[in-house]
C-alpha positions in Angstrom: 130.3 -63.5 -74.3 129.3 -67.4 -74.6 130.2 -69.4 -71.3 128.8 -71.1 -68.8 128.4 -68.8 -65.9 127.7 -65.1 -65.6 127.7 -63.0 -62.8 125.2 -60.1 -62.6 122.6 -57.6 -61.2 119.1 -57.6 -62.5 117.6 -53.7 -61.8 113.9 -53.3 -61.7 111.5 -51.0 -61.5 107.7 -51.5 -61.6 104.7 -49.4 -62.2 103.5 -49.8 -58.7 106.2 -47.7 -58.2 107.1 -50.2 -55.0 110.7 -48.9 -55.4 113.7 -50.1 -57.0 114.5 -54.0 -57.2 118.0 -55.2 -57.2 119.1 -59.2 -57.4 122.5 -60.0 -57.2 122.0 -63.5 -59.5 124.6 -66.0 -60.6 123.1 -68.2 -64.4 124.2 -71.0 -65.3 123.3 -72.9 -68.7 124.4 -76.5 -69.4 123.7 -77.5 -73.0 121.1 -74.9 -73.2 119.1 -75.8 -69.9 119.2 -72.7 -67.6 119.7 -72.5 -64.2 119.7 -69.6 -61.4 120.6 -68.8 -58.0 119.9 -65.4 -56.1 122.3 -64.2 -53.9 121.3 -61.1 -52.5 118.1 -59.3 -53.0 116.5 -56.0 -51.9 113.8 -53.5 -52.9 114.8 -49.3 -52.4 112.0 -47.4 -51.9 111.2 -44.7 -53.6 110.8 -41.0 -51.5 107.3 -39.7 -51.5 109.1 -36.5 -53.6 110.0 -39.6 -56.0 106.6 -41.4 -56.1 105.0 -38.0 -56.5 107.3 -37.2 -59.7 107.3 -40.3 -61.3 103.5 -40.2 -61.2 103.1 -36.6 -62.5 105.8 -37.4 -65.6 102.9 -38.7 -67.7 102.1 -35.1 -68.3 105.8 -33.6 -69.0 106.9 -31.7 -71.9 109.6 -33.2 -74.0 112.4 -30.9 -71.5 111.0 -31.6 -68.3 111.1 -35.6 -69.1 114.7 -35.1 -70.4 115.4 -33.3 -67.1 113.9 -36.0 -65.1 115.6 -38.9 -66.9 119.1 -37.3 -66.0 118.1 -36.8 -62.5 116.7 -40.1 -62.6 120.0 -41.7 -63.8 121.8 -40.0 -60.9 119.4 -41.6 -58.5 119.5 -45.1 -60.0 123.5 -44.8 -60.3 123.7 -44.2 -56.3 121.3 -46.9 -55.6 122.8 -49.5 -57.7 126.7 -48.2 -56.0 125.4 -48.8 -52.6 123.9 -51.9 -53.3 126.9 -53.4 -54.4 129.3 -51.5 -52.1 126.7 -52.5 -49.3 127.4 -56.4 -50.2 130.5 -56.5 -51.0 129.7 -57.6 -54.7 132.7 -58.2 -56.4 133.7 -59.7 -60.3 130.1 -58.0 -61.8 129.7 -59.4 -65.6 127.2 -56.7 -65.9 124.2 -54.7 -64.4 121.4 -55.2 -66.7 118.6 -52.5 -66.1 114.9 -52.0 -67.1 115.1 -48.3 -66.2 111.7 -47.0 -65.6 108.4 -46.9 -67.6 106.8 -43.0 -67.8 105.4 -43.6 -71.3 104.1 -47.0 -73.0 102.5 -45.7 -76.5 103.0 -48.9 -78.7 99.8 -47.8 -80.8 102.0 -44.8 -81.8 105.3 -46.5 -82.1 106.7 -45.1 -78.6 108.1 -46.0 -75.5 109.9 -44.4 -73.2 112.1 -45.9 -69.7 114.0 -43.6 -68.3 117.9 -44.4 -66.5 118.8 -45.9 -69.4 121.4 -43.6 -70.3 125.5 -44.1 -70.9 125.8 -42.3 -67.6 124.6 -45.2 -65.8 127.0 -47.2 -66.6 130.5 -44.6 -66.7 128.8 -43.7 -63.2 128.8 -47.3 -61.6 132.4 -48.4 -64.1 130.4 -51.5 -65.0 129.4 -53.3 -68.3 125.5 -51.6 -68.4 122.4 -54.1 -70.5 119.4 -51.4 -70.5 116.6 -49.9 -72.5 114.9 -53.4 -73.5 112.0 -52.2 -75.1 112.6 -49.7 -77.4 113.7 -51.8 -80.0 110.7 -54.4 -79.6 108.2 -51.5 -80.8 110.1 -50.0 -83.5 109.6 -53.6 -85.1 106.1 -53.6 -84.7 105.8 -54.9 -81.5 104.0 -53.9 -78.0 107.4 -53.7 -76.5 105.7 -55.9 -73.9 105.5 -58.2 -72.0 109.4 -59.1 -71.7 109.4 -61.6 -69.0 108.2 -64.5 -71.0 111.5 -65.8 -72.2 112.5 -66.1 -68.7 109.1 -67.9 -68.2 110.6 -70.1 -70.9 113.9 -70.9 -70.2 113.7 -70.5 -65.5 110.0 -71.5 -65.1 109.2 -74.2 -67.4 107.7 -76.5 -64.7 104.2 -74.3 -65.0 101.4 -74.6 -67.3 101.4 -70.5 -66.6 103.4 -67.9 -65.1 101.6 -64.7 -63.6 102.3 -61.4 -62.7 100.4 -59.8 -60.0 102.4 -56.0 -60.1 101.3 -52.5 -61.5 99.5 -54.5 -64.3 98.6 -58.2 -64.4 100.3 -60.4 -67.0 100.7 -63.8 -68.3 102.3 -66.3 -70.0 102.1 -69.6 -71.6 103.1 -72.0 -74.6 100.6 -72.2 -77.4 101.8 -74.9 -79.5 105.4 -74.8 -79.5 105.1 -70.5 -79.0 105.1 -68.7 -75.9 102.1 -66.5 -75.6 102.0 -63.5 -73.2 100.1 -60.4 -72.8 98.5 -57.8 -70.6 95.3 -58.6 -68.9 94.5 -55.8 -66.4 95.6 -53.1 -64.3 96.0 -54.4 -60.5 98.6 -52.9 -58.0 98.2 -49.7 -60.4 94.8 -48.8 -59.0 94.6 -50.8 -55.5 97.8 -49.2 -54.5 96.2 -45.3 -55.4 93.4 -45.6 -53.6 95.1 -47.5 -50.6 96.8 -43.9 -50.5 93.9 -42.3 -49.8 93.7 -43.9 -46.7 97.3 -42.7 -46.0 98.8 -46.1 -46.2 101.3 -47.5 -49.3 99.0 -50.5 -50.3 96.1 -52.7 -48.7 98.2 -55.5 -46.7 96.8 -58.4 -47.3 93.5 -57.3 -49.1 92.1 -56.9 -45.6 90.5 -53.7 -46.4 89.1 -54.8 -49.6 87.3 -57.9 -47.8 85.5 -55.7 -46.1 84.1 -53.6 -48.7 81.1 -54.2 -50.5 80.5 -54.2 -54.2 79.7 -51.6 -56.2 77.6 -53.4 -59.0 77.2 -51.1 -61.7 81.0 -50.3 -61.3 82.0 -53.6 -61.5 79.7 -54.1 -64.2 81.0 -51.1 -66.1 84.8 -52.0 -65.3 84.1 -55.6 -66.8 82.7 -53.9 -70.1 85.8 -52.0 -70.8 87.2 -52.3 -75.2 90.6 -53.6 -73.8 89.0 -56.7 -72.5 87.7 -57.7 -75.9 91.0 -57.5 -78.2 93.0 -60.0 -79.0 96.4 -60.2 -77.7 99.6 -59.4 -78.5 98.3 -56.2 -75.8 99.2 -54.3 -73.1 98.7 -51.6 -70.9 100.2 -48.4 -69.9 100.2 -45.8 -66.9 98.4 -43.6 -69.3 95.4 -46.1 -69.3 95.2 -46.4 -65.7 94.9 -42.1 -65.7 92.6 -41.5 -68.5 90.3 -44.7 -68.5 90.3 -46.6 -65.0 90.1 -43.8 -62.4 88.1 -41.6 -64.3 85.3 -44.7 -64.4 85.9 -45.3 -60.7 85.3 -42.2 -59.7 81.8 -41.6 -61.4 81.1 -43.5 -58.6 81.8 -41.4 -55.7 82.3 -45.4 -53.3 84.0 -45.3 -50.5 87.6 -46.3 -50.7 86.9 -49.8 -48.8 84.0 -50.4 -51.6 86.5 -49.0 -54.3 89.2 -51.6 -53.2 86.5 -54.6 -52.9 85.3 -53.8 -56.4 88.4 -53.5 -57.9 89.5 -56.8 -56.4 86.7 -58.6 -57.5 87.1 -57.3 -60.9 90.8 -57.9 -61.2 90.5 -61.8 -60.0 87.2 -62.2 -62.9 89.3 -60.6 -65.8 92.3 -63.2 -64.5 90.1 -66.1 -64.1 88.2 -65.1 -67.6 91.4 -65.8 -69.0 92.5 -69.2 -67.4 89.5 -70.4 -67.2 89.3 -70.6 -70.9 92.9 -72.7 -71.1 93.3 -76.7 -70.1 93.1 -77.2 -66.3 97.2 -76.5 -65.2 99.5 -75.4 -62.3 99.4 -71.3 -62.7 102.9 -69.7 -60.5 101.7 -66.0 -59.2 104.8 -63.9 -58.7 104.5 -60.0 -57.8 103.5 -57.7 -55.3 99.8 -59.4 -55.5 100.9 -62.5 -54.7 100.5 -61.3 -50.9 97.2 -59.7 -51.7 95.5 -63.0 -50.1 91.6 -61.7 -50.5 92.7 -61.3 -54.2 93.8 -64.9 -54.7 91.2 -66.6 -52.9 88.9 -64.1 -54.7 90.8 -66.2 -58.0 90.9 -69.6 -56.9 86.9 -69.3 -56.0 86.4 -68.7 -60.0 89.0 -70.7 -61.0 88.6 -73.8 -58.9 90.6 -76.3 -61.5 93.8 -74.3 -61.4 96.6 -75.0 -58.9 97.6 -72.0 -57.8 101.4 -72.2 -56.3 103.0 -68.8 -54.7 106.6 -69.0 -54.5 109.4 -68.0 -52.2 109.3 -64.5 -51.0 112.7 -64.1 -53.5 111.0 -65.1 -56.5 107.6 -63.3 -55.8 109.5 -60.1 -55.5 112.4 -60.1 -57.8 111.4 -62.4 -60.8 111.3 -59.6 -62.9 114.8 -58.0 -61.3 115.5 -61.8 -62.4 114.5 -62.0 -66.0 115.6 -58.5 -66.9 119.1 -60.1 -65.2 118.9 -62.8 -67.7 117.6 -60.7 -70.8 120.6 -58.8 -70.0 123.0 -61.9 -70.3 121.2 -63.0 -73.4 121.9 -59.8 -75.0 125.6 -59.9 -74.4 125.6 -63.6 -75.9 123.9 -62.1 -78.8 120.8 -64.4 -78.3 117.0 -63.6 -78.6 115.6 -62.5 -75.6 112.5 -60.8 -77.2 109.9 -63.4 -78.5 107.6 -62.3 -81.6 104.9 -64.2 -80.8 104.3 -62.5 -77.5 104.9 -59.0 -78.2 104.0 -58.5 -82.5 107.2 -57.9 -83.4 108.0 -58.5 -87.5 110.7 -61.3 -85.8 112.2 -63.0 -82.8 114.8 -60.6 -82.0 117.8 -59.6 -79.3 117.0 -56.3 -77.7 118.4 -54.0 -75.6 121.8 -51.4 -75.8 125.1 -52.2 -74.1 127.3 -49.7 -72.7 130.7 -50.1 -71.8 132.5 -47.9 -69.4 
C-alpha cells in the first residue's frame, strides 16, 4: 500500500492506565519527508472495575489473562466503533492499535498486549495494524521503546524527544542511529499513590511541592541496578510492583513526602541522562508534561536544555500518533522497528495485519 496519503486511527493505551487514546490522523510523505495532521482526538477513560483489573492481570494464570484479553477486545472494539460513529469518520485506511501492555518480560523472551486479536478488526469491519511488539523480542530485542521512528521521521526538529507517561523514555540520534530507551518509572508510581488520596493523579505536582524529602528514600531510589545498565532497556509494570513500591514503602512517608521524593528522583534520573549529551532543545510529550513541579524540578538540574512542551494534541496523543504511523509503515512493508534502539538481531517491520 505505497501512496502518498493514508487515512487512519492510531489506538493507545498506556501504563498509566489514563484510558484509551484515539487520533483520527491523516500522513502524508513527499519524497520520503513525512508529514501529519490530527483531526480528531480523544482519551476514554477507563472504569475503576477496568483500572482495578488491568492492574491485578500482572498476577493471572495463563486462563484468566486469556479470559481478560477477549473481554478486553470487546471493550476496545466498542470504544474504537463509537469513536468513529461519534465523528462521523469515514474512508478509514486502517486502525492501527497498541493494544495493551499486562506483561513486558524481554529478559525471558516475552511480551504480552492484549486487544490484539482478529476479533478487533471483524468487530469494527476495518483493515486492523496491532500487536507491535511481539515480533521485536522474539529477535532479540526489548520490544521497546517503539516511538522513536516517529521521533525520526515527525519530530526531527529536536535534539531529543521525551516521554513523561507510565515510564519515562527517550530518544535521540547517536551518529547517524537513533538511540532510545527506558529511563524510569514516572506516572506509574505518582499516579498510585495520588490514589491514596482518592484522586486520579497529582494536578499539577501541587501536592508533591509541598512535600518534603525523604533522604534516605531518595537516596535508596537513586541507587537502584537498573540505573547502572547500559541501554537498549526498559521497564515493565512488573518492576514498578516488585521493586519500586516495595522500596517506598519501607518508608512508611506520608503520601505528600512520597510524591515529593518521587518527583525529585524522577527529574535527577532524567537530568542524569541529558545532562551527560551536548546542550539541545529536548520536546516533553505525555501525561507529565503537565506535571509543572516536575519540570521545573528538571530544568533546575538541567539548566542548558531548552525544554519546549507542545500543543495539548501532541502531548497527549503522540504515541496514539506514532503507533498511527507504525501502523501505515507496516502496510507499506517498511521498517518501523529500529535495532539500534530496541537490540533486535536487525532493523525490522513489525506488527500483524488483519483483514476483515
Amino acid at each position: 500500500m505505497i501512496r502518498e496519503n493514508y487515512n487512519v486511527l492510531g489506538v493507545m493505551s498506556g501504563t498509566s492506565l489514563d484510558g484509551v487514546d484515539l487520533a483520527h490522523i491523516i500522513f502524508n510523505c513527499q519524497k520520503g519527508v513525512w508529514s501529519y495532521n490530527v483531526i480528531e482526538c480523544q482519551t476514554v477513560a477507563y472504569s475503576n472495575w477496568w483500572v482495578g483489573r488491568l492492574k491485578e492481570a500482572v498476577g493471572y494464570t495463563k486462563e484468566m489473562l486469556e479470559k481478560l484479553n477477549d473481554e478486553y477486545t470487546l471493550l476496545l472494539s466498542g470504544i474504537i466503533k463509537t469513536f468513529i460513529e461519534d465523528n462521523a469518520i469515514k474512508g478509514l485506511d486502517a486502525v492501527c492499535s497498541h493494544g495493551h501492555t499486562i506483561l513486558h518480560q524481554p529478559q525471558n523472551g516475552f511480551t504480552l498486549q492484549i486487544g490484539n486479536k482478529q476479533e478487533l478488526a471483524k468487530s469494527i469491519g476495518i483493515t486492523t495494524v496491532c500487536d507491535f511488539r511481539v515480533q521485536d523480542v522474539e529477535m532479540g530485542g526489548q520490544g521497546a521503546p517503539l516511538v522513536p521512528i516517529g521521533d525520526r521521521l515527525l519530530f526531527s526538529d529536536y535534539s531529543y524527544c521525551l516521554n513523561l507517561g507510565g515510564f519515562s523514555n527517550i530518544s535521540f540520534e547517536d551518529n547517524g542511529k537513533r538511540v532510545a530507551f527506558d529511563i524510569c518509572a514516572v506516572n506509574t508510581v505518582l499516579n498510585y499513590y495520588a490514589g491514596k488520596l482518592g484522586l486520579p493523579y497529582d494536578n499539577g505536582g501541587k501536592i508533591a511541592a509541598k512535600g518534603k524529602m525523604v533522604i534516605e528514600m531518595y537516596a535508596e531510589l537513586n541507587e537502584l541496578e537498573f540505573y547502572k545498565k547500559s541501554y537498549p532497556k526498559s521497564l515493565g509494570f512488573e518492576y514498578v510492583k516488585e521493586v519500586l513500591l516495595l522500596l517506598i514503602e519501607k518508608y512508611d512517608a506520608q503520601v505528600q513526602d512520597v510524591l515529593h521524593t518521587f518527583t525529585m528522583h524522577v527529574a535527577k534520573q532524567v537530568a542524569d541522562v541529558i545532562n551527560a549529551l551536548p546542550p539541545g532543545k529536548l520536546l516533553v510529550t505525555g501525561g507529565g508534561a503537565y506535571n509543572v513541579f516536575l519540570l521545573n524540578c528538571m530544568q533546575e538540574l538541567m539548566p542548558d536544555t531548552t525544554i519546549v512542551v507542545p500543543d495539548d494534541k501532541t502531548i497527549q496523543y503522540k504515541e496514539a500518533l506514532i503507533f498511527g504511523l507504525l501502523g501505515v509503515l507496516k502496510l507499506r512493508g517498511e521498517v518501523n522497528v529500529l535495532s539500534s534502539v530496541t537490540g533486535a538481531v536487525g532493523d525490522h517491520s513489525s506488527g500483524v495485519v488483519f483483514g476483515v
